[in-house]
C-alpha positions as CSV (number, residue, x, y, z in Angstrom):
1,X,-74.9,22.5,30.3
2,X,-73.2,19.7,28.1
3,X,-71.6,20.6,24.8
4,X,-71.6,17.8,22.7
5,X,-69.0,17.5,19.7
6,X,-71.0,15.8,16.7
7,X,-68.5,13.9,14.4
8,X,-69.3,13.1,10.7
9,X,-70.1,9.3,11.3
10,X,-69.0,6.4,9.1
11,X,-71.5,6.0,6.0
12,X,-69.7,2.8,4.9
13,X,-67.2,0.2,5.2
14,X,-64.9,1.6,2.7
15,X,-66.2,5.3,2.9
16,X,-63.2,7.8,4.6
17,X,-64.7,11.1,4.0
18,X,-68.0,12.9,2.6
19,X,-68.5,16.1,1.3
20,X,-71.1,18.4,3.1
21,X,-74.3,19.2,0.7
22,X,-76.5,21.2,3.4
23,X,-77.0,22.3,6.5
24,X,-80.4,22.1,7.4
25,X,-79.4,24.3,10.4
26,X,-77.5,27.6,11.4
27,X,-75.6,28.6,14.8
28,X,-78.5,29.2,17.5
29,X,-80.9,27.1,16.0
30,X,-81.9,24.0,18.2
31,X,-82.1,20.7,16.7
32,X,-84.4,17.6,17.9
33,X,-82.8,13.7,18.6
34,X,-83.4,12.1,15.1
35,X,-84.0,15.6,13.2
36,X,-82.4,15.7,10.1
37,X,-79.1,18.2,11.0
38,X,-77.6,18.4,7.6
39,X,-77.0,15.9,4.2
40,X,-73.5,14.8,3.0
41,X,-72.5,13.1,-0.6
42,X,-70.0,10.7,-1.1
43,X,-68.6,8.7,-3.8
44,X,-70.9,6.2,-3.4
45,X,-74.0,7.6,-1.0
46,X,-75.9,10.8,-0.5
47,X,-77.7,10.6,3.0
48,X,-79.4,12.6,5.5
49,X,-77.5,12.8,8.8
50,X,-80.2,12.9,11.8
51,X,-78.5,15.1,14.8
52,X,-78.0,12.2,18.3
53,X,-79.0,14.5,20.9
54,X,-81.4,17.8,21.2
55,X,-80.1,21.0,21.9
56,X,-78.7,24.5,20.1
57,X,-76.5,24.3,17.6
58,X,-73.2,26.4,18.9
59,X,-70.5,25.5,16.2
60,X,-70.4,24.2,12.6
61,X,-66.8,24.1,11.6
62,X,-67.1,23.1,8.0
63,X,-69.1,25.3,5.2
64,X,-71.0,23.6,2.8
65,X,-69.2,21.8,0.0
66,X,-66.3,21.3,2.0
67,X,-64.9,17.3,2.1
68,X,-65.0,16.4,5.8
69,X,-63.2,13.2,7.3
70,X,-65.2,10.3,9.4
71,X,-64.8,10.6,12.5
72,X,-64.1,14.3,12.9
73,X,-66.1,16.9,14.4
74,X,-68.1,18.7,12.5
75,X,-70.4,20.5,14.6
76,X,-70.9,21.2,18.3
77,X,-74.6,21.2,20.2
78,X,-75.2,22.5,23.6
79,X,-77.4,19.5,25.4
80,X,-79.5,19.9,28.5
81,X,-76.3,18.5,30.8
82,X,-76.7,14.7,30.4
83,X,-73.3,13.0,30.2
84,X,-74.0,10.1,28.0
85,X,-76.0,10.8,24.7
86,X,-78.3,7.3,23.7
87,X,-78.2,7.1,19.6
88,X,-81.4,5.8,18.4
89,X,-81.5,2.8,16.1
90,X,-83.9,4.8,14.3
91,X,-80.6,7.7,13.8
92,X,-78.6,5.0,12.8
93,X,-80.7,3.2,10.4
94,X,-81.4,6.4,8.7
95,X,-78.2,7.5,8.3
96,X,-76.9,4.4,7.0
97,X,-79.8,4.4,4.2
98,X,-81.8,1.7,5.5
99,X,-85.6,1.4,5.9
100,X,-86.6,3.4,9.2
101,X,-89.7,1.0,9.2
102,X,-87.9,-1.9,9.6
């Protein structure tokens, strides 16, 4: 087994941090690829983050309401072993706001 480090990803050009609204999940819990892992606020966005890979959630290192910066992990997932995890377009597209049916 793989344990995959899942960073708070970049929301914006100008964005540097984003506080943490929700976790839609707890330690133990296993999470899908594109399922909606927790939503964030900042200055300028709130979003839905949709987890990148499946597996069980081990560690979430910030509480809600807590300001967290891009780039730095916020959780950890225990995958199935693969080395390399694929990030939909879909993921990405969500995340950023955008249409998923585009």
């Amino acid at each position: 087994m793989s344990h995959f480090e899942f960073k708070m990803p970049k929301l914006g050009e100008s964005i540097s941090e984003a506080a943490i609204i929700k976790w839609f999940k707890s330690v133990g819990d296993t999470v899908e690829l594109d399922e909606i892992l927790l939503e964030v606020a900042t200055d300028k966005v709130d979003a839905e983050i949709p987890s990148t890979v499946s597996g069980q959630i081990t560690e979430l290192r910030f509480e809600q309401n807590e300001v967290v910066s891009v780039g730095e992990v916020i959780a950890v997932i225990r995958t199935n072993g693969e080395e390399t995890v694929a990030v939909s377009s879909r993921a990405v597209r969500r995340a950023k706001g955008m249409d998923v049916n585009e």
